[in-house]
Residue frames relative to the residue before (quaternion, step in Angstrom):
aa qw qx qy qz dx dy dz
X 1.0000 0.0000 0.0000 0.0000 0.00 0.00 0.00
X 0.2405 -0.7792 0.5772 -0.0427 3.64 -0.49 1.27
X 0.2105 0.7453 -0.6282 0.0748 4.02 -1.12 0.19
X 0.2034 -0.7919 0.5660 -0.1057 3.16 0.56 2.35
X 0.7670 -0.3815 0.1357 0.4978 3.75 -0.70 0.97
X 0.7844 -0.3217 0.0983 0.5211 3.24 -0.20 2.23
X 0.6315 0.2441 -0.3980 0.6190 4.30 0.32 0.65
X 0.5479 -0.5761 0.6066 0.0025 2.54 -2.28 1.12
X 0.3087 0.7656 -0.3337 0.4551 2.83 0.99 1.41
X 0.0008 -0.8192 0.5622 0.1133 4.07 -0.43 0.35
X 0.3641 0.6995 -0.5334 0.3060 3.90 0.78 0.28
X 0.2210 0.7671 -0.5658 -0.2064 3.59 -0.19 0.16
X 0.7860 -0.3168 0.3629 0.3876 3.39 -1.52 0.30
X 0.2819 -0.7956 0.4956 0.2048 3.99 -0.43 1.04
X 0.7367 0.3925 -0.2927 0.4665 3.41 1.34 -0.14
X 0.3123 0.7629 -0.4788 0.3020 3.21 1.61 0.80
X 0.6522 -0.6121 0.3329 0.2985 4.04 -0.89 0.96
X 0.6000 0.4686 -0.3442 0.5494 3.31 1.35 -1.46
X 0.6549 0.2636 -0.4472 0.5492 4.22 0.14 -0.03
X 0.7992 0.3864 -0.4157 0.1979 3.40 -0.33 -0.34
X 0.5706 0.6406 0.0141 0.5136 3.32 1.88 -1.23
X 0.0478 -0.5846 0.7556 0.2916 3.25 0.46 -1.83
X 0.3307 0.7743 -0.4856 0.2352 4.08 0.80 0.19
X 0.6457 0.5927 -0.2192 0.4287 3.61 0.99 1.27
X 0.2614 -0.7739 0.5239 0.2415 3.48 -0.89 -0.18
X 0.1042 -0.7668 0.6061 0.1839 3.37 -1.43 0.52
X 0.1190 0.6978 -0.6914 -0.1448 3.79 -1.56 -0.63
X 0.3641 -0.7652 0.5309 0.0092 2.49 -1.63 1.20
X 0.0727 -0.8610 0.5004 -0.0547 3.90 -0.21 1.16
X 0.4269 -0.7099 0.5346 0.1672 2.87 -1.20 1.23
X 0.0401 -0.8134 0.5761 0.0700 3.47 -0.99 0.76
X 0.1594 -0.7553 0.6324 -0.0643 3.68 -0.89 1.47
X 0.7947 -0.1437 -0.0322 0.5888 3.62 -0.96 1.21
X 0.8139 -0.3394 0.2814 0.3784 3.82 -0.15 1.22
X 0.6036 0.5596 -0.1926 0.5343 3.41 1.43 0.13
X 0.1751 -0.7667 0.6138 0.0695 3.93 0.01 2.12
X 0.3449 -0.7494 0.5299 0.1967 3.68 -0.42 1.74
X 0.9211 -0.1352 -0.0253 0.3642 3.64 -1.67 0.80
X 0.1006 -0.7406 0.6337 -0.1998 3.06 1.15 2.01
X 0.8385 0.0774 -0.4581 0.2847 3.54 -0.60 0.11
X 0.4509 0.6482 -0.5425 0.2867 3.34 0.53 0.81
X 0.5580 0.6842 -0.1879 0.4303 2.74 1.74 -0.91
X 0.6430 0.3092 -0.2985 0.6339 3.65 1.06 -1.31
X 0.5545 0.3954 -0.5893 0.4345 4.13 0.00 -0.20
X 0.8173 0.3889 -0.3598 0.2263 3.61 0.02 -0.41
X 0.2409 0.7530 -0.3871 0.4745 3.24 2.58 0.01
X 0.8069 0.5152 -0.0848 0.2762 2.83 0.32 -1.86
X 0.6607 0.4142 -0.2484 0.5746 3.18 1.20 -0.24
X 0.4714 0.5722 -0.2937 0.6034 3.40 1.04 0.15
X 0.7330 0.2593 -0.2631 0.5711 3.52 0.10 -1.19
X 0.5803 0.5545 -0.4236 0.4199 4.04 0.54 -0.45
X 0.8852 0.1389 -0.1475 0.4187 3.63 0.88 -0.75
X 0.5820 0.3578 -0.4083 0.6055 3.21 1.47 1.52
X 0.4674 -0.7537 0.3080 0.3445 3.12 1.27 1.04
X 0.2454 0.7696 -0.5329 0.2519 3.56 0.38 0.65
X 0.3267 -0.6937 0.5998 0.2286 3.34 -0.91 0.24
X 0.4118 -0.7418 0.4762 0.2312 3.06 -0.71 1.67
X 0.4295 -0.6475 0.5598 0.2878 4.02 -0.55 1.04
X 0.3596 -0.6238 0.4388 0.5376 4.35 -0.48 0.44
X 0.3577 -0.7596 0.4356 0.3246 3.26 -1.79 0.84
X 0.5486 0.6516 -0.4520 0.2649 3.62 1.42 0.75
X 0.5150 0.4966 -0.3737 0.5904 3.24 2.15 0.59
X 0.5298 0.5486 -0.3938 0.5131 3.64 1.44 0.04
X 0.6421 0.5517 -0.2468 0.4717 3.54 0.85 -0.78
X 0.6100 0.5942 -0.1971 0.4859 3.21 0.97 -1.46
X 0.8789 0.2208 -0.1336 0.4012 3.20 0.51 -1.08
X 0.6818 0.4534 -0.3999 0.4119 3.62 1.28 0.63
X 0.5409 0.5592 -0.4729 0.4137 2.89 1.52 0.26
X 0.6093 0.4921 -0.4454 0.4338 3.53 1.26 -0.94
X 0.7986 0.3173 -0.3531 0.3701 3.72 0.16 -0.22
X 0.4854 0.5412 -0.4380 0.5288 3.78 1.48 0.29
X 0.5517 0.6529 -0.4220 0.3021 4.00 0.85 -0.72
X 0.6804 0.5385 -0.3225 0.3783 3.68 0.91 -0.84
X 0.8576 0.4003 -0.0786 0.3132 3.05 0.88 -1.10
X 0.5729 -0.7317 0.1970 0.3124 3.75 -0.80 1.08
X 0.7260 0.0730 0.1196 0.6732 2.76 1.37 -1.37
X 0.2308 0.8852 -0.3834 0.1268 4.00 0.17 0.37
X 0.2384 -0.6518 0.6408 0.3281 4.11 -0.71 -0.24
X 0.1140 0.7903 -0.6001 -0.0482 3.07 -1.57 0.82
X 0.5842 -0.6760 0.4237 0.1488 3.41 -1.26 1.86
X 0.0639 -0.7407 0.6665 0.0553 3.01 -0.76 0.67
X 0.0833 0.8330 -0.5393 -0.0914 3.78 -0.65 0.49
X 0.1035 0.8210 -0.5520 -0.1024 3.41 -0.40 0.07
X 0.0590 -0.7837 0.6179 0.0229 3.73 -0.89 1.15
X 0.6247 -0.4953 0.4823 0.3631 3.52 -1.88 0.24
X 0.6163 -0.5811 0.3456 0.4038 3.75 0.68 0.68
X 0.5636 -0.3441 0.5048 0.5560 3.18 -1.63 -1.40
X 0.1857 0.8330 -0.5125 0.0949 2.57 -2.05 0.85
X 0.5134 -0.7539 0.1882 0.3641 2.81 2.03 1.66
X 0.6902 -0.5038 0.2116 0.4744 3.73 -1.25 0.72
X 0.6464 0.3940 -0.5036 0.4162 3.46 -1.99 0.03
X 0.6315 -0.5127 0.5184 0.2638 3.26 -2.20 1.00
X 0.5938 0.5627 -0.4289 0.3833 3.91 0.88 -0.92
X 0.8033 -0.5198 0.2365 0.1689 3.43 -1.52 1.30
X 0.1123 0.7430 -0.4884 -0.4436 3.25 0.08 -1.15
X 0.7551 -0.5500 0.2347 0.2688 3.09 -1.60 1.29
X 0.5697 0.1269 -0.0996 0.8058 3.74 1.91 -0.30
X 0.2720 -0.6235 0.7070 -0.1934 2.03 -1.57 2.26
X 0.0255 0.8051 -0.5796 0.1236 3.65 -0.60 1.46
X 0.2074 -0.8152 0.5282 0.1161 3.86 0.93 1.20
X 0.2125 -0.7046 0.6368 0.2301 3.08 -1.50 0.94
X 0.2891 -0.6885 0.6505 0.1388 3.46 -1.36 0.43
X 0.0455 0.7610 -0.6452 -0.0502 3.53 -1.11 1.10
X 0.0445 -0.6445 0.7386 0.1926 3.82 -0.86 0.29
X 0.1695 0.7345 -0.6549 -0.0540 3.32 -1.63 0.45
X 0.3357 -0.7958 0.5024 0.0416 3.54 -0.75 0.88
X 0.0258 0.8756 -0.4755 0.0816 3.48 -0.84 1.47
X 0.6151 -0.3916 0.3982 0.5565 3.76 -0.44 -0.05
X 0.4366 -0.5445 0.6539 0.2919 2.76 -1.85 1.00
X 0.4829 -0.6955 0.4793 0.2310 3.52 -1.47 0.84
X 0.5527 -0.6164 0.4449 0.3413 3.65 -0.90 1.65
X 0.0616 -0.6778 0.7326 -0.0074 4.04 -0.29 1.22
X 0.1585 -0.6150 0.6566 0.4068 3.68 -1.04 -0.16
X 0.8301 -0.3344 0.3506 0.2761 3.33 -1.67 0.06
X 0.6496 0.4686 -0.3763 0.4656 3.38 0.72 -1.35
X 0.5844 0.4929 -0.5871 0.2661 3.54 0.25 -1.11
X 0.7737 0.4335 -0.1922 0.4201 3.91 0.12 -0.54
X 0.7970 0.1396 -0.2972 0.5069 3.48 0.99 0.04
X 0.7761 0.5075 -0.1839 0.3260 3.61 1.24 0.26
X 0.3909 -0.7654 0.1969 0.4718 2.25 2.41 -1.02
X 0.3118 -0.7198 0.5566 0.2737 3.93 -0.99 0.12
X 0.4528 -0.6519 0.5568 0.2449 2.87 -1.69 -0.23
X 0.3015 -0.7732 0.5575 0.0206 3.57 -0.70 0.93
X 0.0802 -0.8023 0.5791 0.1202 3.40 -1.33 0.29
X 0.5511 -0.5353 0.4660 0.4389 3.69 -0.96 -0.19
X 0.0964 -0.8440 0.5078 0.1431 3.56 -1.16 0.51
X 0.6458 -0.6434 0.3226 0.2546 3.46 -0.82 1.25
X 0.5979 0.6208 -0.2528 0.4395 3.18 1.50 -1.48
X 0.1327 0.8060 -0.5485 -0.1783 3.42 -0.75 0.06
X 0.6823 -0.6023 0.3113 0.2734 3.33 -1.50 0.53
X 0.4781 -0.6396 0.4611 0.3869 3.62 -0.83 0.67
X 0.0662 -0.6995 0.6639 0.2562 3.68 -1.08 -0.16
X 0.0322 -0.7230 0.6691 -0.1690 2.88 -1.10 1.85
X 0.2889 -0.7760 0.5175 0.2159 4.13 0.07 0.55
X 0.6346 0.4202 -0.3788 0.5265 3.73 0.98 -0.51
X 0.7017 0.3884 -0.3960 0.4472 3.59 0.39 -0.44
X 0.3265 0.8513 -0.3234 0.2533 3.27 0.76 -0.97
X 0.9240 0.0833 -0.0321 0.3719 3.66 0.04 1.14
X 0.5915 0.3277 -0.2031 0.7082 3.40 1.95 -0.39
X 0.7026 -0.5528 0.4469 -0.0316 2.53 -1.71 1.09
X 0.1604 0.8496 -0.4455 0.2322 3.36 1.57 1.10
X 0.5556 -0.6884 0.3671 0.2875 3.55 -1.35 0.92
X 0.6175 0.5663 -0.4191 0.3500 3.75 0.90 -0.02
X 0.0916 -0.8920 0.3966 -0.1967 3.56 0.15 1.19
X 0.0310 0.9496 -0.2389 0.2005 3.04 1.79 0.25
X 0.7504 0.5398 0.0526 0.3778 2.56 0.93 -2.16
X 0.6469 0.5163 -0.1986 0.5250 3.41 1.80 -1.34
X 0.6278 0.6034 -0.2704 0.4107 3.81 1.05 -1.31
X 0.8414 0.2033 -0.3539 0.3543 3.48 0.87 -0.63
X 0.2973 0.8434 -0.2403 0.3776 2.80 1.92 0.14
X 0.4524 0.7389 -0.0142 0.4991 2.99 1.87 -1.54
X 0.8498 0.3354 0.0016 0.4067 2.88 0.19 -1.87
X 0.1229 0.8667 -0.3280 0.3551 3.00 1.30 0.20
X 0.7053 0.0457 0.3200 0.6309 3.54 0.03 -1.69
X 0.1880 -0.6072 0.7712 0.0352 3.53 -2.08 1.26
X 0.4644 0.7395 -0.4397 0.2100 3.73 1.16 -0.58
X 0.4758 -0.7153 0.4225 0.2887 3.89 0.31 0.96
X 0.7433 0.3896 -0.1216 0.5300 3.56 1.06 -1.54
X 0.7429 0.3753 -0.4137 0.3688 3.35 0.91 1.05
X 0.3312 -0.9266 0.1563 0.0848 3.31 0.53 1.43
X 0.6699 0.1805 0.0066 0.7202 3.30 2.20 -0.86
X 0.3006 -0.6404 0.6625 0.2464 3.26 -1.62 0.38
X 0.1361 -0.7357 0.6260 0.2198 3.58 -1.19 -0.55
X 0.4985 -0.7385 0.4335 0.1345 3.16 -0.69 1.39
X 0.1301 0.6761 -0.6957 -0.2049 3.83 -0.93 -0.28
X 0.3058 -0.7365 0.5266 0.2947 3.27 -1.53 0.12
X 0.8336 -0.3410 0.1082 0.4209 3.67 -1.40 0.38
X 0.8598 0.1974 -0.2728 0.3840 3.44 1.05 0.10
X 0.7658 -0.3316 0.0987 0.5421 3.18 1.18 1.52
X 0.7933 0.4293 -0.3222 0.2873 3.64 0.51 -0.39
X 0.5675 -0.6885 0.3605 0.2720 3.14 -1.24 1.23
X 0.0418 0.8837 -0.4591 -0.0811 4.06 -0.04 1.00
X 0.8832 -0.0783 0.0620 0.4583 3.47 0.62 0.04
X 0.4438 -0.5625 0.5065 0.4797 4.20 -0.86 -0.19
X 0.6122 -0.4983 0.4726 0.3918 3.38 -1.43 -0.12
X 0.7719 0.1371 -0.1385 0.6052 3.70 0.60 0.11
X 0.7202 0.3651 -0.2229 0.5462 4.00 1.23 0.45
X 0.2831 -0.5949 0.6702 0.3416 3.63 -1.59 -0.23
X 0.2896 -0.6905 0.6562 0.0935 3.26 -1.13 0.62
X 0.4589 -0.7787 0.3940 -0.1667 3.00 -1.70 1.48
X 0.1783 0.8288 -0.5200 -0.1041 3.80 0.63 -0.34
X 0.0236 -0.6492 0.7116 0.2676 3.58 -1.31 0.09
X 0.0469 0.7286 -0.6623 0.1684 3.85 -1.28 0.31
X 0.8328 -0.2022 -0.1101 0.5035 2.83 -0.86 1.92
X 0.7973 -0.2259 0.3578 0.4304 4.17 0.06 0.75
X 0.7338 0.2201 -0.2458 0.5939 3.95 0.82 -0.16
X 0.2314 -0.6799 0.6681 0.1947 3.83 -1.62 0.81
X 0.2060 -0.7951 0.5701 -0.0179 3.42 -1.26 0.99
X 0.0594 0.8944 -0.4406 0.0486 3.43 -0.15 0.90
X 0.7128 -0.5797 0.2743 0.2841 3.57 -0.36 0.33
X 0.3418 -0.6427 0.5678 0.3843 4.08 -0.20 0.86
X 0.1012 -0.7754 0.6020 0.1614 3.15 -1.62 0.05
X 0.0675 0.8598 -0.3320 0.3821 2.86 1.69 1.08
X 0.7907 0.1996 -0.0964 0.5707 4.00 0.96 -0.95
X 0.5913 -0.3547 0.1252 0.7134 3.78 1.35 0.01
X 0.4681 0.5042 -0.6508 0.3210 2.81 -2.36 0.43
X 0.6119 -0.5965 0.5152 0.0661 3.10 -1.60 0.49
X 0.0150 -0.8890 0.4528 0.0671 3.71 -0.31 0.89
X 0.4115 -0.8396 0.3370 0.1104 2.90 0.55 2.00
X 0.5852 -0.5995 0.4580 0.2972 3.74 -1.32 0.50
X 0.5476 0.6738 -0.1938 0.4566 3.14 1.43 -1.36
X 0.6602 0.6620 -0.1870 0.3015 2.74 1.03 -2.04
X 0.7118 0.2793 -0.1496 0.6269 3.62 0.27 -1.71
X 0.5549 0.3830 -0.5762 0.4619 4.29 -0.01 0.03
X 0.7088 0.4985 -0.3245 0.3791 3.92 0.45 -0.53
X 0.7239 0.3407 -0.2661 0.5377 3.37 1.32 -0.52
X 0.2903 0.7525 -0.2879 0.5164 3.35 1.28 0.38
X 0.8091 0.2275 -0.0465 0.5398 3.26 0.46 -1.66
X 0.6605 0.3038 -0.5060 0.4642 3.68 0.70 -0.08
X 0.4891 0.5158 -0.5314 0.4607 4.01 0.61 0.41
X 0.4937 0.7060 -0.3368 0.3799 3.46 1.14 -0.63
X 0.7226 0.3628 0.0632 0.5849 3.23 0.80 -1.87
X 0.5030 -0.5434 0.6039 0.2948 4.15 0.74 -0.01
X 0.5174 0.5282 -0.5974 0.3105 3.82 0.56 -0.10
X 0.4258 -0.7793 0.4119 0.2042 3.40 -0.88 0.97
X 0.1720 -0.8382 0.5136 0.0638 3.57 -0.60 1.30
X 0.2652 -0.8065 0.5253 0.0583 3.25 -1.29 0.70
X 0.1547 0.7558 -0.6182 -0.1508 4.15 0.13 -0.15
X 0.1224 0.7971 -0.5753 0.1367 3.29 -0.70 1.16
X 0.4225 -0.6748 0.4597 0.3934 3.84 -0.43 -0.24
X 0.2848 -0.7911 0.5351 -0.0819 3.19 -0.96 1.91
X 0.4045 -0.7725 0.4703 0.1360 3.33 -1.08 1.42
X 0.5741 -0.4803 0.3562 0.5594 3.91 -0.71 -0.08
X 0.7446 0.4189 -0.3056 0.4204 4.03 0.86 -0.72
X 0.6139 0.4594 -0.5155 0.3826 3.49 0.91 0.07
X 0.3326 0.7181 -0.3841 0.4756 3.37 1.71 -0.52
X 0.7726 0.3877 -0.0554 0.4998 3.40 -0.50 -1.67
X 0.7990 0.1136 -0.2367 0.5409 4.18 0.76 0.40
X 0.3459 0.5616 -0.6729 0.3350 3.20 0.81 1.21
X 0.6674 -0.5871 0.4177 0.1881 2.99 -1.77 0.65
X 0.7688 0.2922 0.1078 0.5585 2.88 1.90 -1.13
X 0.3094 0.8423 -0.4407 -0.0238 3.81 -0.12 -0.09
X 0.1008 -0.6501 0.7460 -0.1037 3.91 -1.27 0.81
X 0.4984 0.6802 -0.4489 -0.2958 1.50 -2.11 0.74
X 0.7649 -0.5399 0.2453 0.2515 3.68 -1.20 0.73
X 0.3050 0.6992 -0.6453 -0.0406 2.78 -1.74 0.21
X 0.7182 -0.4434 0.2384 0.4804 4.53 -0.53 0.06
X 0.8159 0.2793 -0.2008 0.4647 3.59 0.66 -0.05
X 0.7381 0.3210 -0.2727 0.5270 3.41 1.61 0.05
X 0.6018 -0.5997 0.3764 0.3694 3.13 1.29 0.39
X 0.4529 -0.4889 0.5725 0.4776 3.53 -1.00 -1.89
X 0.3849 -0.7525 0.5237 -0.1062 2.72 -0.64 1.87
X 0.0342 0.7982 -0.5740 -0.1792 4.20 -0.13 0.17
X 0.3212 -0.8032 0.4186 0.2765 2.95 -1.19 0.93
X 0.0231 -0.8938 0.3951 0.2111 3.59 -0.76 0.19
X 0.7583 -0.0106 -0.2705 0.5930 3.13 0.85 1.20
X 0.1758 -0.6437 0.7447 -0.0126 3.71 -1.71 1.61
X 0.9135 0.1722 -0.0362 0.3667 3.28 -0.80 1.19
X 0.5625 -0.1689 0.3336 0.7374 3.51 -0.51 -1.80
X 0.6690 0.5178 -0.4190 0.3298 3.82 0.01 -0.88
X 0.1540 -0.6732 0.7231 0.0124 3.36 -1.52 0.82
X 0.2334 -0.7290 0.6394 0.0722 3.75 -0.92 0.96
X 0.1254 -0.6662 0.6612 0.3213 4.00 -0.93 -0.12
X 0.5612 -0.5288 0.5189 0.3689 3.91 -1.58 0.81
X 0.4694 -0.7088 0.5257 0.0297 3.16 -0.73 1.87
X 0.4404 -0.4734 0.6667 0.3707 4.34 -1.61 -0.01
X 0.6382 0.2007 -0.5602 0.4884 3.76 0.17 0.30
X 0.5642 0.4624 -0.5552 0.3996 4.06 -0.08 -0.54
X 0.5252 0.6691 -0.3098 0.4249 3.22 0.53 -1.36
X 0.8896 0.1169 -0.0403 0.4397 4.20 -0.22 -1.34
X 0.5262 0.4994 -0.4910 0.4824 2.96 1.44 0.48
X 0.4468 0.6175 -0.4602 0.4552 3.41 1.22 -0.83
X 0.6964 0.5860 -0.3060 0.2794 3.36 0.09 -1.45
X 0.7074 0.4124 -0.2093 0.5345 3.41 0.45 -1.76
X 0.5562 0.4844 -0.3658 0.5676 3.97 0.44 -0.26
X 0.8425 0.2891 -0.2788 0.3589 3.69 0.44 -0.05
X 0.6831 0.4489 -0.3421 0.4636 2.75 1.84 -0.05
X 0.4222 0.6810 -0.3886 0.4550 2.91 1.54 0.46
X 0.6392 0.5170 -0.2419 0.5154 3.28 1.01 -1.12
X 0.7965 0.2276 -0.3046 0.4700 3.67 0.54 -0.13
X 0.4261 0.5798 -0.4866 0.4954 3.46 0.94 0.44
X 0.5354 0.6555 -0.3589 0.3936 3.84 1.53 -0.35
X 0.7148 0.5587 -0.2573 0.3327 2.65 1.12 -1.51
């Protein structure tokens, strides 16, 4: 189901930037009983995005409006949000009118089993590594390049995530997640300050350990502080919090912080509802 700027429609425009460019943004929202979960966290984090790819921000009471009408049918579902810099004939230069397109589109929720969330996954290292770019840094921009081959990586079924480093060794995130450590009583998670993604999940999770005094740290994480946490997760809007229990040779056991963070992250999620 598709609703290409307010019409039921999926044709976009071939000379539209977000195909030619990647000249756009997306998010992806979980939606439980007809309900797109912590939608305005989501458009605040549009918005910052479109603010630092010069994008006109599309209003978000016609963004709202329109994910809720197409989130209302459905029990459990993901919905896309894209927004691009429209059309705007060949070459990298702007055009002088900017008319943003806006897609929502709405898909099955993906068949997770259970365990991933109460037993944990497995994870691997990825070769790929992440650019460090400080303007991009943190939004949720369509060029993704970086994740796909990243991706591609591994067919092994029983590995469920990658984990990303960037160009100078540090461990910033999964290829479709942010990534967590806990280790000795304190949780440490990656800046996203030099690339990476700053996950919805993400900042509700650091949230709640301020919530609770659990002491938090963003700092830049190596592959061995990784490999001797005590604890690891991780997160992201449509999987929730995922623990891991084994990167590599290492095996971890699901920890009492994964555990009450898990918790507060669901009761959050139904307080949406």
């Amino acid at each position: 189901m598709f609703l290409l700027n307010g019409e039921h429609r999926h044709c976009v425009d071939v000379s539209d930037r977000g195909f030619q460019y990647g000249d756009g943004l997306f998010e992806t929202i979980e939606v439980l009983q007809g309900k797109p979960l912590f939608l305005d966290r989501h458009l605040k984090r549009l918005a910052e995005g479109c603010r630092r790819l010069l994008i006109p921000m599309p209003d978000s009471a016609l963004l709202e409006q329109e994910a809720r009408q197409l989130a209302e049918s459905a029990e459990r579902a993901v919905l896309k949000l894209i927004v691009t810099r429209g059309s705007g004939g060949r070459g990298y230069r702007q055009p002088e009118q900017i008319i943003p397109t806006r897609l929502f589109s709405l898909h099955p929720y993906p068949d997770y089993p259970l365990h991933f969330q109460t037993d944990g996954i497995t994870v691997r290292f990825c070769r790929q590594r992440l650019s460090i770019n400080p303007n991009l840094a943190g939004i949720k921009h369509m060029n993704r390049l970086e994740q796909i081959l990243a991706r591609a990586e591994w067919q092994d079924e029983t590995i469920q995530e990658g984990l990303m480093l960037d160009s100078q060794d540090h461990v910033v995130e999964g290829t479709m997640s942010n990534l967590f450590i806990a280790k000795a009583g304190n949780l440490y998670t990656a800046p996203m300050t030099q690339c990476g993604v700053a996950g919805i999940v993400r900042g509700l999770l650091m949230e709640f350990a301020r919530q609770i005094s659990l002491p938090l740290f963003e700092q830049a994480i190596d592959q061995t502080a990784v490999l001797q946490a005590d604890e690891l997760f991780v997160s992201n809007a449509v999987i929730g919090v995922w623990p891991v229990k084994r990167l590599e040779a290492q095996t971890f056991s699901v920890g009492p912080l994964t555990r009450r963070l898990q918790d507060m992250l669901n009761a959050a999620r139904m307080a949406e509802i």
